[in-house]
N, C-alpha and C positions, 0 to 999 in steps of 0.2 A: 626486620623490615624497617626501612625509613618512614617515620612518620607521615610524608607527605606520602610516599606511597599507599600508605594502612589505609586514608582519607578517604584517596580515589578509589578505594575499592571498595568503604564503605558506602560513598555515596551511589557509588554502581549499583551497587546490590539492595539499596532504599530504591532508588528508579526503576530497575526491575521488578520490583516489587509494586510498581505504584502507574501501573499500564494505562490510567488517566492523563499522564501526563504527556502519550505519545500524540500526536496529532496528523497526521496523511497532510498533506498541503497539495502535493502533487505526484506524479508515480505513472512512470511508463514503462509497459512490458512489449516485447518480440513475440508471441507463439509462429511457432513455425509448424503450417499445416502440411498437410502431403500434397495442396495444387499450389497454395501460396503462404505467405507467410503476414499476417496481420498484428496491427501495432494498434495497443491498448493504453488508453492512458485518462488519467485523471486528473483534472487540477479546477481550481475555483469552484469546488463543490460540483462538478460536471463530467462524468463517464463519455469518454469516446472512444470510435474503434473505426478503423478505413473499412470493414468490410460492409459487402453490399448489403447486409440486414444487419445492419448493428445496433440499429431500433429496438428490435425483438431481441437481441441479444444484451441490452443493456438492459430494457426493462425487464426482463426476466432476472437478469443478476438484481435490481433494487428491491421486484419484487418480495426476493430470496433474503436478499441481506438489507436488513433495516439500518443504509446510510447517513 
């Protein structure tokens, strides 16, 4: 292998290794329900969702996973 290739795969595999260094900044998902389909997403440290109780449905996801 070319050296510079050996590099990039060392460095992959120290990053992988080191899941501190990931950070979320922002993130939108699609679920597609069986009446509609709702758009989920996250950015500036703040959970959003279009549907009609997404109140209850965010704070239940924060309360779950310590954000």
């Amino acid at each position: 292998m070319q050296s510079s290739l050996i590099s990039k795969v060392q460095k992959a595999q120290q990053y992988a290794s080191e899941p501190q260094r990931v950070h979320v900044e922002s993130l939108r998902v699609r679920f597609e329900g069986d009446n509609n389909s709702h758009c989920v997403s996250f950015a500036a440290g703040r959970w959003d969702c279009d549907c009609a109780v997404s109140y209850t449905h965010l704070r239940a996801h924060e309360t779950r996973h310590d954000l």
